[in-house]
VOTORTOR-915093 format. One line per field, with one value per residue (C-alpha): residue number from 1; residue in three letters; x, y, z. Coordinates in pm, 1 decimal. Layout:
k <- (NUM; ...)
r <- (ALA; ...)
c1 <- (X; ...)
c2 <- (Y; ...)
c3 <- (Z; ...)
REM end
This chain:
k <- (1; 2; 3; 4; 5; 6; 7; 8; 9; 10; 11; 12; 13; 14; 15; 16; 17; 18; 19; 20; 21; 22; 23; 24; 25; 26; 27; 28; 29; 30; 31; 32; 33; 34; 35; 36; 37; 38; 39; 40; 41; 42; 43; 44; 45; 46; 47; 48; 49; 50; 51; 52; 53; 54; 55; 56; 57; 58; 59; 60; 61; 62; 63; 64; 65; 66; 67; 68; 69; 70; 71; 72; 73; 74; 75; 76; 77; 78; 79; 80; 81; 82; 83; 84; 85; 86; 87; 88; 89; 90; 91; 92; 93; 94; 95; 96; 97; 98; 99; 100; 101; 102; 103; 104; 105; 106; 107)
r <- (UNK; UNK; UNK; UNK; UNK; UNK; UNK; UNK; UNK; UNK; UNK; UNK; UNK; UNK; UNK; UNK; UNK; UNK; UNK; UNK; UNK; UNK; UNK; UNK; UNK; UNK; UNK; UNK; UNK; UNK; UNK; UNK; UNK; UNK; UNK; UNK; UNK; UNK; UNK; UNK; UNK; UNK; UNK; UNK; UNK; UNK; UNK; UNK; UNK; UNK; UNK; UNK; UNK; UNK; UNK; UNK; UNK; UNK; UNK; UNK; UNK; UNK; UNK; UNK; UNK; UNK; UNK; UNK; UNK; UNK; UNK; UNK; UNK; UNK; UNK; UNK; UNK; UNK; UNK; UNK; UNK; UNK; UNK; UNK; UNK; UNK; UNK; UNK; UNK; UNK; UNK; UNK; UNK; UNK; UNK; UNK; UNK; UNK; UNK; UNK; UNK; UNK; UNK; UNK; UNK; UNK; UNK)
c1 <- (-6139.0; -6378.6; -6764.0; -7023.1; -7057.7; -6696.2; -6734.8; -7041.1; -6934.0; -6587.7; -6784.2; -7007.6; -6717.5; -6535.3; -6792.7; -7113.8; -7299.5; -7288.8; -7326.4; -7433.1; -7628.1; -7264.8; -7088.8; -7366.5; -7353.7; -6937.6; -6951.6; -7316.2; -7156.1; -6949.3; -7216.1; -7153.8; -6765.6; -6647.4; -6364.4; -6295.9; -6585.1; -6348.3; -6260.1; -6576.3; -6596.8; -6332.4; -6138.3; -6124.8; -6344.3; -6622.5; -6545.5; -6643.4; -7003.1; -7034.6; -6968.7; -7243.8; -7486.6; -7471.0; -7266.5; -6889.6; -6975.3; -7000.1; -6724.8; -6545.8; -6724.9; -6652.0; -6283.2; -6246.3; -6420.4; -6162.8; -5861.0; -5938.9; -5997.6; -5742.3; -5488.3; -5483.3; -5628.2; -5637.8; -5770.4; -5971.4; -5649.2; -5436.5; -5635.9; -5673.5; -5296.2; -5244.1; -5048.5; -5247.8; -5373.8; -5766.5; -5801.6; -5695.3; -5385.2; -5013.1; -4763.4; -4585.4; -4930.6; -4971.0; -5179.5; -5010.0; -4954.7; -5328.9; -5402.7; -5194.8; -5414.6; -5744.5; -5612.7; -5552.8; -5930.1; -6100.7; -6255.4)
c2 <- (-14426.9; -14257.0; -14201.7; -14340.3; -13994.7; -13991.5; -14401.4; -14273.4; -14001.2; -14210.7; -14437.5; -14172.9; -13962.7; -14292.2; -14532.7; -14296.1; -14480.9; -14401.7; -14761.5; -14665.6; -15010.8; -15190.9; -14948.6; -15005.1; -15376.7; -15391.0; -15112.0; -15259.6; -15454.9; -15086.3; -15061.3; -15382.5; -15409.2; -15076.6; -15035.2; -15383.1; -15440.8; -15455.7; -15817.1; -15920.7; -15781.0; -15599.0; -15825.5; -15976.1; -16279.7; -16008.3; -15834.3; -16136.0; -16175.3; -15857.4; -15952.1; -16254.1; -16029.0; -15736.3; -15783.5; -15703.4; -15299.1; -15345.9; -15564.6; -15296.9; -15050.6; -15272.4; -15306.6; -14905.7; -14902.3; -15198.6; -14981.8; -14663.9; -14774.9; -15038.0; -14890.3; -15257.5; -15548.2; -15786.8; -16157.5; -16309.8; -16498.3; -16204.2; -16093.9; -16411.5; -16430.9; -16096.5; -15959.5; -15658.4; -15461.4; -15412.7; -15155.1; -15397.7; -15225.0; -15372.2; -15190.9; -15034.5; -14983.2; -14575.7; -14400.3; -14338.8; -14740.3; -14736.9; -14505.2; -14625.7; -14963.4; -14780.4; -14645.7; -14994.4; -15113.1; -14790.1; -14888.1)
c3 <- (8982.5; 8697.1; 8839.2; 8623.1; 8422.8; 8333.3; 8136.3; 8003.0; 7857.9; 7716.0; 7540.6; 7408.0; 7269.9; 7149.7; 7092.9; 6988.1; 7264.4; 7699.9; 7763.2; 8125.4; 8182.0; 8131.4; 8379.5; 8612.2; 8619.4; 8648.7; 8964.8; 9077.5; 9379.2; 9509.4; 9778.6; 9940.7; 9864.5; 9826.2; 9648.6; 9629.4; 9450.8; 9137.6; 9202.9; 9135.4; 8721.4; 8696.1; 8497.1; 8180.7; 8237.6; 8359.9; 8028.5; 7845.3; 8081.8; 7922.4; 7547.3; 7598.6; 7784.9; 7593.8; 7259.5; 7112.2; 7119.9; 7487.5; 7576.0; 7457.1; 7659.9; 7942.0; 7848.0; 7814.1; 8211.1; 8357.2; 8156.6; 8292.8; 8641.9; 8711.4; 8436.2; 8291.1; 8213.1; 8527.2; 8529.9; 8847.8; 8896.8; 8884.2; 9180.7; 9368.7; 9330.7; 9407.3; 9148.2; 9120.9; 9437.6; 9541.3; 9253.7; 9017.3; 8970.0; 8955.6; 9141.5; 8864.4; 8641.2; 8508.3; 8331.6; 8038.8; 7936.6; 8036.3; 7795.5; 7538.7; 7594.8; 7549.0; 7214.4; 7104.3; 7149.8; 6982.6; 6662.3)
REM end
């Protein structure tokens, strides 16, 4: 799990722009969840809130957050049916196919 320094400084590096008020709204429900606050917007239908709230840059902000934290790209149903774990994460999920993911959505 990156802290909200760690997205913010991805997207500046990648995107030329921290997009802090996106990583706060997908993480804003931590307090009351904890780490299973991921359900919630962690996923790509929250990505997509995020394209009509804030624009395509930030969707892809978003998308670069839900990659690096759940080494994928889970759906609600994928977590309703369990098929990925309370960090969003399938079983056999790693970092290096999430990275390889991130790479794909860089401009």
């Amino acid at each position: 799990m990156a802290h909200l320094y760690e997205h913010c400084y991805d997207c500046d590096r990648w995107l030329g722009r921290e997009w802090k008020e996106v990583h706060l709204w997908l993480d804003a429900l931590f307090a009351e969840y904890g780490t299973a606050h991921r359900c919630h917007r962690h996923h790509v239908e929250g990505i997509e809130e995020v394209r009509q709230q804030w624009g395509d840059e930030a969707a892809i902000a978003a998308k670069i957050h839900v990659i690096r934290d759940c080494w994928g790209l889970p759906s609600k149903a994928d977590y309703e049916n369990r098929f990925v774990n309370q960090y969003g994460q399938e079983e056999d999920a790693t970092w290096d196919e999430a990275w390889v993911m991130i790479k794909a959505c860089l401009p």
